[in-house]
N, CA, C and O atoms as CSV, one atom per row, in Angstrom:
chain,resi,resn,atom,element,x,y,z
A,1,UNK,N,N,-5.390,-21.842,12.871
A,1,UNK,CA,C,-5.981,-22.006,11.552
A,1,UNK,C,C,-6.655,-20.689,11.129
A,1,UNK,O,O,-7.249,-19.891,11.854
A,2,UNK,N,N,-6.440,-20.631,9.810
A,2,UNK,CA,C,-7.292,-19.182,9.452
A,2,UNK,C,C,-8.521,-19.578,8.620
A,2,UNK,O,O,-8.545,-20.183,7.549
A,3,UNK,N,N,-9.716,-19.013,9.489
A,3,UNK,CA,C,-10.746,-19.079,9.469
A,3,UNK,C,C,-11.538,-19.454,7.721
A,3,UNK,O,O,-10.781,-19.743,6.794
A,4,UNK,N,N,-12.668,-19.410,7.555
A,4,UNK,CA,C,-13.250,-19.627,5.788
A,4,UNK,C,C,-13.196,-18.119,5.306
A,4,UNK,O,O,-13.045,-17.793,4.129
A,5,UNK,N,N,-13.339,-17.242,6.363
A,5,UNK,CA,C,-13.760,-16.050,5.314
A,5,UNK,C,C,-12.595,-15.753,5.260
A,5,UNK,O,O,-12.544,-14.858,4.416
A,6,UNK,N,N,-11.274,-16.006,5.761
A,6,UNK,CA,C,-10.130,-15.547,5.134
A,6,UNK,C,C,-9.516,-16.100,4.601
A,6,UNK,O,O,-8.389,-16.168,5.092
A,7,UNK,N,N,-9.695,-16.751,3.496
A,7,UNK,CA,C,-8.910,-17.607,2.602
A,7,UNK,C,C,-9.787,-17.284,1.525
A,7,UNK,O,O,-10.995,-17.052,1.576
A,8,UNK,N,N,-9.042,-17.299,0.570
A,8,UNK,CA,C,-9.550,-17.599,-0.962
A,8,UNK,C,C,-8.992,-18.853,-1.990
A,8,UNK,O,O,-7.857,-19.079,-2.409
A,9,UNK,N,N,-10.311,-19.579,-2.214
A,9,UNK,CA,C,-10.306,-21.022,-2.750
A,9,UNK,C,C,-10.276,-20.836,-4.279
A,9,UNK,O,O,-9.460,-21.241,-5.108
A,10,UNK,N,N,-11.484,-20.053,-4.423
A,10,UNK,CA,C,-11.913,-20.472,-5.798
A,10,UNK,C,C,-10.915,-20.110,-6.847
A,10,UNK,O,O,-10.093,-19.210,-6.676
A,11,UNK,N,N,-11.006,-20.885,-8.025
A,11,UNK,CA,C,-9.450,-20.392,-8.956
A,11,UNK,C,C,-10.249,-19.023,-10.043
A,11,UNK,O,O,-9.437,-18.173,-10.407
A,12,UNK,N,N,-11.262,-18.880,-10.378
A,12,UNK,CA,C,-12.040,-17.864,-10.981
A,12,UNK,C,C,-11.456,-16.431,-9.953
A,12,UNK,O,O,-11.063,-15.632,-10.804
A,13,UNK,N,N,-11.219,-15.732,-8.433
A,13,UNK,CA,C,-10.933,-15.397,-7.533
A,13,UNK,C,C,-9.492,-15.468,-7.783
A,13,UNK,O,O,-9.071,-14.399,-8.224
A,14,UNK,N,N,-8.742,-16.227,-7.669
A,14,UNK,CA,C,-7.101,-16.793,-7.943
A,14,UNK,C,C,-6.842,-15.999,-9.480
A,14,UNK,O,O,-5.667,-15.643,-9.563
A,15,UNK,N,N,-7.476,-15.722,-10.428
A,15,UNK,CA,C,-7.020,-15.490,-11.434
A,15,UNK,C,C,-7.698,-14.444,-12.180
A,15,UNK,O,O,-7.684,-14.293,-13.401
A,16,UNK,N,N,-8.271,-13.763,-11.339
A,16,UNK,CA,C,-8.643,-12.327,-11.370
A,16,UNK,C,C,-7.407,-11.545,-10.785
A,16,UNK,O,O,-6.756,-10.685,-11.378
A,17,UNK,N,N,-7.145,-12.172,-9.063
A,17,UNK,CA,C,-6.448,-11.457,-8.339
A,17,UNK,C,C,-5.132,-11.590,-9.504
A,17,UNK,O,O,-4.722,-10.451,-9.727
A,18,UNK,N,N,-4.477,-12.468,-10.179
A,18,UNK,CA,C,-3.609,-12.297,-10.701
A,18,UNK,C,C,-3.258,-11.575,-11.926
A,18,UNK,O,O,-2.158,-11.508,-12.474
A,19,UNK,N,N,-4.080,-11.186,-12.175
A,19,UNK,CA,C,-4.819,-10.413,-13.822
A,19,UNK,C,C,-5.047,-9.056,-13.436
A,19,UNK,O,O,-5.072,-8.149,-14.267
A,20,UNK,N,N,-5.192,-8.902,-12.385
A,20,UNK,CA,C,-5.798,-7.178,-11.906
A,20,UNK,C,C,-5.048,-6.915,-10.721
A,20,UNK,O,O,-5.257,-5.817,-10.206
A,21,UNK,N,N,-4.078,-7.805,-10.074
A,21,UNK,CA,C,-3.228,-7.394,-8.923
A,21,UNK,C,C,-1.877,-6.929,-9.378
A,21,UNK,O,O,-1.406,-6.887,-10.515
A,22,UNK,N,N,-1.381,-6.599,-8.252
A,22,UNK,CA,C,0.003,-6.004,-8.103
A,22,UNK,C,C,0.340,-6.714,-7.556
A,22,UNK,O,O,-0.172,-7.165,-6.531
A,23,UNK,N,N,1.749,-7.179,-8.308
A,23,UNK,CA,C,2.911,-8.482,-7.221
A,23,UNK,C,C,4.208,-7.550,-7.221
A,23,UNK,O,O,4.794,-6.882,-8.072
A,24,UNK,N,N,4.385,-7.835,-5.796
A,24,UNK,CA,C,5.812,-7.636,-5.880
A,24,UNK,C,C,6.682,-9.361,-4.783
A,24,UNK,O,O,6.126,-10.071,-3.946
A,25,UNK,N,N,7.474,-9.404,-5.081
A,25,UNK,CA,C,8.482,-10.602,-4.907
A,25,UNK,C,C,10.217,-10.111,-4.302
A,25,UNK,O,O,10.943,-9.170,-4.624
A,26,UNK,N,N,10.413,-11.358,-3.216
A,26,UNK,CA,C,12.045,-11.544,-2.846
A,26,UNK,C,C,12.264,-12.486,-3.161
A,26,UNK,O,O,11.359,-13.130,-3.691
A,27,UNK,N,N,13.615,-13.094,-3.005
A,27,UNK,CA,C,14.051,-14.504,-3.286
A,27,UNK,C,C,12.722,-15.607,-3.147
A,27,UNK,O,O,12.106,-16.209,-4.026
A,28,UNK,N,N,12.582,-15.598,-1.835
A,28,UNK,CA,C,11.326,-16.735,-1.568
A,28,UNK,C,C,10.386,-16.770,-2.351
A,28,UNK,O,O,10.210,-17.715,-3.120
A,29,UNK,N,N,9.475,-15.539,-2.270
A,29,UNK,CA,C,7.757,-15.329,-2.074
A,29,UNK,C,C,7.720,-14.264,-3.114
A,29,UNK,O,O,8.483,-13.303,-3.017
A,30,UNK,N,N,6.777,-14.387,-4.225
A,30,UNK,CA,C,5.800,-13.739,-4.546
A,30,UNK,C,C,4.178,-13.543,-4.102
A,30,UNK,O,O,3.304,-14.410,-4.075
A,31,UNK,N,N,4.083,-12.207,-3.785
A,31,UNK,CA,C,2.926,-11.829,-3.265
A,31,UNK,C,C,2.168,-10.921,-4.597
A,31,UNK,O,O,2.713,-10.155,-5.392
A,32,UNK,N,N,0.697,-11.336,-4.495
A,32,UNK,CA,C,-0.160,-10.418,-5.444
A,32,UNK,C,C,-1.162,-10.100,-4.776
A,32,UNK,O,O,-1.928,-10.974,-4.369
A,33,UNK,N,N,-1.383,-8.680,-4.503
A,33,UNK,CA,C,-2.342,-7.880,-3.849
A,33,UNK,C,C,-3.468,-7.522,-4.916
A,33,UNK,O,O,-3.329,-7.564,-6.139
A,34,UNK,N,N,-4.887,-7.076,-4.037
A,34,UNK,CA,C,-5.714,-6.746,-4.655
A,34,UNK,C,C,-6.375,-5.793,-4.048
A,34,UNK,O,O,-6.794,-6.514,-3.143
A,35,UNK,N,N,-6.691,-5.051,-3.871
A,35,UNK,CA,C,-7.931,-4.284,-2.742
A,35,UNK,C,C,-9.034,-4.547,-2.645
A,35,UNK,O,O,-9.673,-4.134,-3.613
A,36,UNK,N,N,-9.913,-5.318,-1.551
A,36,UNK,CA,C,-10.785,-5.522,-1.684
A,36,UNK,C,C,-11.769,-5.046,-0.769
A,36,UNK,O,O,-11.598,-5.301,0.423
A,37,UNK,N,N,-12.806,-4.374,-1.138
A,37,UNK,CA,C,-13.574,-3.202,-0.858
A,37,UNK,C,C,-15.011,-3.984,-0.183
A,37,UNK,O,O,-15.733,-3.171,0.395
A,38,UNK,N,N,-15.305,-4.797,-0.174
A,38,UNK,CA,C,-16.318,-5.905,-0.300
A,38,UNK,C,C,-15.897,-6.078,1.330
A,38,UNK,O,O,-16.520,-5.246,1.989
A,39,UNK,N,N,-15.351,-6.603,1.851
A,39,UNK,CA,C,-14.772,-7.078,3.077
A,39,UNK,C,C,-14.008,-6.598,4.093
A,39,UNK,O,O,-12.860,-6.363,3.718
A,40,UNK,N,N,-14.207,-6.373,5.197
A,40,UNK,CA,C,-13.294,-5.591,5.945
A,40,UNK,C,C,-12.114,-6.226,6.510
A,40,UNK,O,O,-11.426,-5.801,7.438
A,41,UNK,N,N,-11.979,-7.181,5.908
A,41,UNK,CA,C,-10.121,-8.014,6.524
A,41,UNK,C,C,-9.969,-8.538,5.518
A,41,UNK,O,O,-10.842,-8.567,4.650
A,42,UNK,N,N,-8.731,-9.116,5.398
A,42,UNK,CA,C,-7.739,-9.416,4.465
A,42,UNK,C,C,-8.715,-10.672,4.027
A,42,UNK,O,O,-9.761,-10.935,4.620
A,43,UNK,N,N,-8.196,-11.422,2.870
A,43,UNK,CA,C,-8.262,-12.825,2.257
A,43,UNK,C,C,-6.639,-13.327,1.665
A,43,UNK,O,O,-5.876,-12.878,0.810
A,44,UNK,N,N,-6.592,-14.608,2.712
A,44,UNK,CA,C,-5.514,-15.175,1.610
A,44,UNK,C,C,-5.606,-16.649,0.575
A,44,UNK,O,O,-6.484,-17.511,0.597
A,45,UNK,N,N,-4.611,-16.588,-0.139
A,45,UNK,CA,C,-4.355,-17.942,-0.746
A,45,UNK,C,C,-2.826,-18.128,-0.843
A,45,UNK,O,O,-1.999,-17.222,-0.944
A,46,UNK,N,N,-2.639,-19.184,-0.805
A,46,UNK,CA,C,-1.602,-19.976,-0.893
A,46,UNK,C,C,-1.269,-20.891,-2.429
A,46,UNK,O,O,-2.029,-21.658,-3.019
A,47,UNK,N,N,0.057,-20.504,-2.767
A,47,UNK,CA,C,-0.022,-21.249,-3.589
A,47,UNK,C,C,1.363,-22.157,-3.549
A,47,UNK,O,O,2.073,-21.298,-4.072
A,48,UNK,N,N,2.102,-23.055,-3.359
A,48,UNK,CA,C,3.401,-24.323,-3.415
A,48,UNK,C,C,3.167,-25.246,-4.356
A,48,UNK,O,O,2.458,-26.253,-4.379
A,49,UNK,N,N,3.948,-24.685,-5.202
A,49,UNK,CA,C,4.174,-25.911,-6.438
A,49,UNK,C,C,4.403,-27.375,-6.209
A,49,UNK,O,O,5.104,-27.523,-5.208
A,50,UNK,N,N,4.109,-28.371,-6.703
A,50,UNK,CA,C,4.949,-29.805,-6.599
A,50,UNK,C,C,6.436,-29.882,-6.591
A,50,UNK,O,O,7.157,-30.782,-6.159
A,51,UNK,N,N,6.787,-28.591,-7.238
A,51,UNK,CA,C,8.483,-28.552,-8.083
A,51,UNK,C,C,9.321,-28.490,-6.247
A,51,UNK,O,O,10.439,-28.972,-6.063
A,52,UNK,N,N,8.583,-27.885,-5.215
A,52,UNK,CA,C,8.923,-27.098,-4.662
A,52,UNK,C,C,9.329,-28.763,-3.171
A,52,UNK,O,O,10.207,-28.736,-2.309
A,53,UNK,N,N,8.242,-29.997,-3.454
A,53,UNK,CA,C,8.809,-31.031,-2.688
A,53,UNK,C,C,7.652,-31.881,-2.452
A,53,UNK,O,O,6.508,-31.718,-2.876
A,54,UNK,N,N,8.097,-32.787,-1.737
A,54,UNK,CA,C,6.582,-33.847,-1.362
A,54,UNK,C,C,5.836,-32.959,-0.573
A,54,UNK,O,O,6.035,-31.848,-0.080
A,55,UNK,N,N,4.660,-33.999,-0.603
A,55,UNK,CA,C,3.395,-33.087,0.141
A,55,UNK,C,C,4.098,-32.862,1.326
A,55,UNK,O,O,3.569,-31.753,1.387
A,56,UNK,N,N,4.960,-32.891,2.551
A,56,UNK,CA,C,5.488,-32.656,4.028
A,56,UNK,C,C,5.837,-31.374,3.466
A,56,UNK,O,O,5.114,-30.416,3.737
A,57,UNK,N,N,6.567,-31.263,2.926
A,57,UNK,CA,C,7.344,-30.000,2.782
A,57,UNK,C,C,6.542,-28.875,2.549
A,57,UNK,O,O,6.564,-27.794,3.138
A,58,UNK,N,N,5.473,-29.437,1.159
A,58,UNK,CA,C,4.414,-28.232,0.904
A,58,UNK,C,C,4.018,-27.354,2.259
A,58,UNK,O,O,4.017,-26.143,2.480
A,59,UNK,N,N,3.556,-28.967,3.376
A,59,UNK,CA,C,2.603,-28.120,4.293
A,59,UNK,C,C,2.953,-27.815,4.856
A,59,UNK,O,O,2.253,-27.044,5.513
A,60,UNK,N,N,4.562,-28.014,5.372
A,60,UNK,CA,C,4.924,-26.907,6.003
A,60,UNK,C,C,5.107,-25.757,5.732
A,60,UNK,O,O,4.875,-24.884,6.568
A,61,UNK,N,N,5.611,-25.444,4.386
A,61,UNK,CA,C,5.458,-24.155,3.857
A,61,UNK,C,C,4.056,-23.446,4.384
A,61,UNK,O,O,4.009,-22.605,5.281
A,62,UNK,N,N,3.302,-23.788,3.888
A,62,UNK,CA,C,1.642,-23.577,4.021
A,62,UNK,C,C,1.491,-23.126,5.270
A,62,UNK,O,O,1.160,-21.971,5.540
A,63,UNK,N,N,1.827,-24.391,6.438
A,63,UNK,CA,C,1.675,-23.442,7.724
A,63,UNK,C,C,1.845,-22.641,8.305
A,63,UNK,O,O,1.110,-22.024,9.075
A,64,UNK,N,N,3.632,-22.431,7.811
A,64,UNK,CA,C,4.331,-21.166,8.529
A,64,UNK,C,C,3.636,-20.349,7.757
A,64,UNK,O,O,3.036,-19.702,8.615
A,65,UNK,N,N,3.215,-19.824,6.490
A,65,UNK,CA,C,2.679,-18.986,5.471
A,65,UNK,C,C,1.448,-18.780,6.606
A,65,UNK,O,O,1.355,-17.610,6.978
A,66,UNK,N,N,0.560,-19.644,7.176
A,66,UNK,CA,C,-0.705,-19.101,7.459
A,66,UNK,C,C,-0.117,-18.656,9.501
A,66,UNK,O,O,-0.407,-17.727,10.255
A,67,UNK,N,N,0.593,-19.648,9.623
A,67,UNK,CA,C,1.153,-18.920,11.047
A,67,UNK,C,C,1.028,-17.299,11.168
A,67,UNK,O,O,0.263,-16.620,11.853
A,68,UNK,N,N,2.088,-16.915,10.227
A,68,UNK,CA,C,2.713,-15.511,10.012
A,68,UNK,C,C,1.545,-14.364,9.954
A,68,UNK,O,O,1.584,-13.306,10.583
A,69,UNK,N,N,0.435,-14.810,9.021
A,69,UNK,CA,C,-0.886,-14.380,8.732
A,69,UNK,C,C,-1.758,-13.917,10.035
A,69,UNK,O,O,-2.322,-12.842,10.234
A,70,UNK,N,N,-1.673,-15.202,10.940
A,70,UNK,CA,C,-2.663,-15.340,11.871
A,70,UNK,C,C,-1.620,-14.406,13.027
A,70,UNK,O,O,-2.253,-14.106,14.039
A,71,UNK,N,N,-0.815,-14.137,13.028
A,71,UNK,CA,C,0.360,-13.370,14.400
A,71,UNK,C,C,-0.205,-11.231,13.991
A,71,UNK,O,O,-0.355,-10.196,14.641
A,72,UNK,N,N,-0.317,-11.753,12.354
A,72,UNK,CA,C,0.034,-9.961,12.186
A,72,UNK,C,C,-1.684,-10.156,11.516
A,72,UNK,O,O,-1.668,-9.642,10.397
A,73,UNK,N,N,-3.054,-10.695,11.823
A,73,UNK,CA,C,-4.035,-10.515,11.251
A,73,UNK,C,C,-4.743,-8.996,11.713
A,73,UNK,O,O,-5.624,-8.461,11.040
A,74,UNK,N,N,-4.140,-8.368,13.087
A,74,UNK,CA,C,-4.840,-7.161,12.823
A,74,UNK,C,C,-4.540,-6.199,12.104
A,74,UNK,O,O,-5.250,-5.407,11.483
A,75,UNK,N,N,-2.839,-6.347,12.266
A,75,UNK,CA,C,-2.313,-5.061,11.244
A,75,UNK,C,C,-2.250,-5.399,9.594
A,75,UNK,O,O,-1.438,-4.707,8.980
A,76,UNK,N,N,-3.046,-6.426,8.768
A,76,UNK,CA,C,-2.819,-6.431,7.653
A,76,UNK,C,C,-4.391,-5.468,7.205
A,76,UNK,O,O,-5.550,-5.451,7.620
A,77,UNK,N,N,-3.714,-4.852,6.293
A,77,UNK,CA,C,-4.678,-3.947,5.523
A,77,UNK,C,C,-6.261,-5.375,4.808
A,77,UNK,O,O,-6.160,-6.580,4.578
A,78,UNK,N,N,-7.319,-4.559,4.707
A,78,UNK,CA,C,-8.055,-5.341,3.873
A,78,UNK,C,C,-8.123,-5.642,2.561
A,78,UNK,O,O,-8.915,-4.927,1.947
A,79,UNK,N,N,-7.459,-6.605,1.807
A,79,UNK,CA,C,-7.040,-6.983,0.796
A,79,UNK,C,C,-7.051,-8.445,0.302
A,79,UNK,O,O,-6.934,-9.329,1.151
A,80,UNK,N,N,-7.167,-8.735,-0.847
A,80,UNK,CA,C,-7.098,-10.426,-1.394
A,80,UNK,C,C,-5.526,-10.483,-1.522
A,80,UNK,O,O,-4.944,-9.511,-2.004
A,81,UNK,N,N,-4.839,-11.567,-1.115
A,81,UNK,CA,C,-2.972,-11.371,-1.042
A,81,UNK,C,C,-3.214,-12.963,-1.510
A,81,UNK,O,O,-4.081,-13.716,-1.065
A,82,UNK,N,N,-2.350,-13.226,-2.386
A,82,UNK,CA,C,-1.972,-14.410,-2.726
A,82,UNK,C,C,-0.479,-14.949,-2.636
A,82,UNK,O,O,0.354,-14.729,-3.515
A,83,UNK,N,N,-0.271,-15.552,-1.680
A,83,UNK,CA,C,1.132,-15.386,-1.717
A,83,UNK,C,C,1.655,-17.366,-2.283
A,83,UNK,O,O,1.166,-18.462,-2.008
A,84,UNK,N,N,2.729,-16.961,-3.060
A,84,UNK,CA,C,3.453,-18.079,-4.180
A,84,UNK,C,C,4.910,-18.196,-3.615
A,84,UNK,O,O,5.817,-17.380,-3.780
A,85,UNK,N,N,4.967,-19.696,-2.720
A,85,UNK,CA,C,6.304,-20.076,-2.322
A,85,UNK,C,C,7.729,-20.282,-3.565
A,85,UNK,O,O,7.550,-21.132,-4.437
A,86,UNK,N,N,8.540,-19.801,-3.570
A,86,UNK,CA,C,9.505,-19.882,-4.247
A,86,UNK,C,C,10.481,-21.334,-4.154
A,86,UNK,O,O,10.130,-22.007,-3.185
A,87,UNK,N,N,11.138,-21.695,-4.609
A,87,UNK,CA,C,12.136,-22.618,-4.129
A,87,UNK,C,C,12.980,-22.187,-3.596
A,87,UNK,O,O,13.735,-23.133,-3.823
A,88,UNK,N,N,13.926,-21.132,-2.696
A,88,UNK,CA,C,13.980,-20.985,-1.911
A,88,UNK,C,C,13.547,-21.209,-0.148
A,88,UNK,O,O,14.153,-21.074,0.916
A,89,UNK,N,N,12.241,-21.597,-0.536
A,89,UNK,CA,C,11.587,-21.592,0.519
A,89,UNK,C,C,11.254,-22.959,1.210
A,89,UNK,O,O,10.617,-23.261,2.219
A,90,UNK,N,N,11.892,-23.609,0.331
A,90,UNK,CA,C,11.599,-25.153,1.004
A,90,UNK,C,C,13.082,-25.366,1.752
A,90,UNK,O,O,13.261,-26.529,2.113
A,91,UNK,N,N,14.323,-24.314,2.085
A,91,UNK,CA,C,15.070,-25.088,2.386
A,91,UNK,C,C,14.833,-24.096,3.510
A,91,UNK,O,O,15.675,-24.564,4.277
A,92,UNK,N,N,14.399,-23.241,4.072
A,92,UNK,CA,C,13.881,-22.283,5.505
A,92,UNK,C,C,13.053,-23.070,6.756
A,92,UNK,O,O,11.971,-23.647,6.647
A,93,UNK,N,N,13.784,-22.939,7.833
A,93,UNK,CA,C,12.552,-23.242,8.950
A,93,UNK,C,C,11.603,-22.131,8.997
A,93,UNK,O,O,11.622,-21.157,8.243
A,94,UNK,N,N,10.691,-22.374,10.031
A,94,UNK,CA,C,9.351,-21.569,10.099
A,94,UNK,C,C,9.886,-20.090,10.313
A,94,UNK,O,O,9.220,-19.278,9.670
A,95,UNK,N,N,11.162,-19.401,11.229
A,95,UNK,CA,C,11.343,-18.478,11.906
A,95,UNK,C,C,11.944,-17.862,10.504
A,95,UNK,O,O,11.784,-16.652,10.668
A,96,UNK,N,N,12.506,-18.034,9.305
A,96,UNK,CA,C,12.954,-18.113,8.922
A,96,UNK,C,C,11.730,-17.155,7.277
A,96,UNK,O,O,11.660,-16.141,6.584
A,97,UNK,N,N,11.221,-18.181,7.481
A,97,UNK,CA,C,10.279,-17.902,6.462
A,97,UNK,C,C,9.095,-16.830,6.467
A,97,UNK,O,O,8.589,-16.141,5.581
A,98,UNK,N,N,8.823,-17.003,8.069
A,98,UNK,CA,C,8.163,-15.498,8.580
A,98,UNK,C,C,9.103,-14.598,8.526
A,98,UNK,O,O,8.469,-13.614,8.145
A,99,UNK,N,N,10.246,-14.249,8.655
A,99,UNK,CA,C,11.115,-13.174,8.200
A,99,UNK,C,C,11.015,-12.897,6.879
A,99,UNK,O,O,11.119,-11.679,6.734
A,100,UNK,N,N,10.843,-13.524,5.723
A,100,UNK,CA,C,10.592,-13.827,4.677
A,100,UNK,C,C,9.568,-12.615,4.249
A,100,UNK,O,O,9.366,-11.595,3.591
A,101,UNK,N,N,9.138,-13.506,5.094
A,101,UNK,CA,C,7.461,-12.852,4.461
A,101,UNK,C,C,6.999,-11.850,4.870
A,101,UNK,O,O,6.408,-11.033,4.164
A,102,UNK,N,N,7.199,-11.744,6.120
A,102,UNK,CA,C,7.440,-10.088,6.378
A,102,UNK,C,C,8.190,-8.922,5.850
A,102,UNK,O,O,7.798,-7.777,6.075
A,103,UNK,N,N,9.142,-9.146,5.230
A,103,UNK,CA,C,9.690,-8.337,4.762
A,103,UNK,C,C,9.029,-8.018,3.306
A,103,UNK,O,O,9.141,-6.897,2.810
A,104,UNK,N,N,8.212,-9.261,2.540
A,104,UNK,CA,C,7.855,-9.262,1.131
A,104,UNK,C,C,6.548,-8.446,1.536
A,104,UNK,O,O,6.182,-7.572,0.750
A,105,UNK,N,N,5.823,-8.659,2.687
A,105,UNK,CA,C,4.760,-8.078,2.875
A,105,UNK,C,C,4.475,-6.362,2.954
A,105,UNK,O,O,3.498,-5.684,2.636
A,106,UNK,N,N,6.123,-5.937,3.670
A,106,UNK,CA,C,6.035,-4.708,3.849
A,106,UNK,C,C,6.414,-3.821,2.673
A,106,UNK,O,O,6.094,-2.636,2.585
A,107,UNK,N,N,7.248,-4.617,1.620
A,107,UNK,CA,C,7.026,-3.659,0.712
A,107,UNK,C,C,5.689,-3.352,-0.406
A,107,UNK,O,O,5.275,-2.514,-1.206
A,108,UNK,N,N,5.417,-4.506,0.108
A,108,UNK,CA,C,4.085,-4.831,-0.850
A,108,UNK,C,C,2.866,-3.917,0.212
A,108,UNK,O,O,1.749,-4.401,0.395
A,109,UNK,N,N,3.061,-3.280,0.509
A,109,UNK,CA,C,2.024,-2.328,1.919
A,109,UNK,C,C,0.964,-2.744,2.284
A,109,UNK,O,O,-0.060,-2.075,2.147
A,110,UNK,N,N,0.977,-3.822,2.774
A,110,UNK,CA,C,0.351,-4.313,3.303
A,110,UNK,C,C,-0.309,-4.152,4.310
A,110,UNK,O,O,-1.536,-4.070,4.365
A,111,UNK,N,N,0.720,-4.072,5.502
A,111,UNK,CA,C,0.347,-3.750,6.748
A,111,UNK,C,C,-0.084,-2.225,6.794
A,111,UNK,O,O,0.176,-1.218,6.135
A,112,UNK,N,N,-1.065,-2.621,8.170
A,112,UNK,CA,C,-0.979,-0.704,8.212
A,112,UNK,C,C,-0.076,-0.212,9.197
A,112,UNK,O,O,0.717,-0.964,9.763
A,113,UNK,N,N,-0.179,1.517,9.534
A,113,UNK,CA,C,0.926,2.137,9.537
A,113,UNK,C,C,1.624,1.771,10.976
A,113,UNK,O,O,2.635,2.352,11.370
A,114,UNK,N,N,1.019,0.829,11.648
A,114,UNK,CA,C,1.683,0.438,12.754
A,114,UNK,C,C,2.864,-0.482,12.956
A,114,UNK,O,O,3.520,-0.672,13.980
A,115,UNK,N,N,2.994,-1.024,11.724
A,115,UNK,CA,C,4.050,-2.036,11.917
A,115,UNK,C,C,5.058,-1.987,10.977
A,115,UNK,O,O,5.995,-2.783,11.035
């Protein structure tokens, strides 16, 4: 599980980052970065539409999304990242979707220069 201080809840937070961030996107995942100077590790949010399946499906999305997070939490830069499941992404297993997202992550520079 990823901890309170790394997540971002509030939608005031959610819609700044989206108003003043940089997204970049693959088939799956849109990601919107922010830099955040305030904190020395990352913050995420999650976002899975209804369009995207019943609540099972959401959370699995959700998990592998925070899995992936919690495997690469040292090498992600300190930043607010919001990342937005695609429909694509409901038909991926977990191994599948962390490939995903790794790849959306690295162009989006995320990580630092180690990975």
């Amino acid at each position: 599980m990823v901890e309170k201080a790394y997540r971002i809840k509030k939608n005031s937070d959610f819609q700044f980052i989206y108003k003043k961030g940089k997204s970049v996107a693959n088939r799956q995942f849109v990601i919107y970065t922010q830099p955040n100077k305030a904190l020395n590790h990352f913050r995420l949010g999650i976002s899975v539409s209804k369009k995207l399946g019943n609540a099972v499906v959401r959370n699995r999305i959700k998990r592998a999304i925070r899995e992936n997070f919690k495997i690469h939490k040292e090498d992600i830069l300190p930043m607010d990242i919001i990342v937005i499941a695609r429909q694509p992404a409901k038909d991926m297993d977990t191994l599948q979707i962390q490939a995903s997202l790794e790849h959306v992550l690295k162009i989006a520079k995320v990580f630092n220069k180690r990975v």
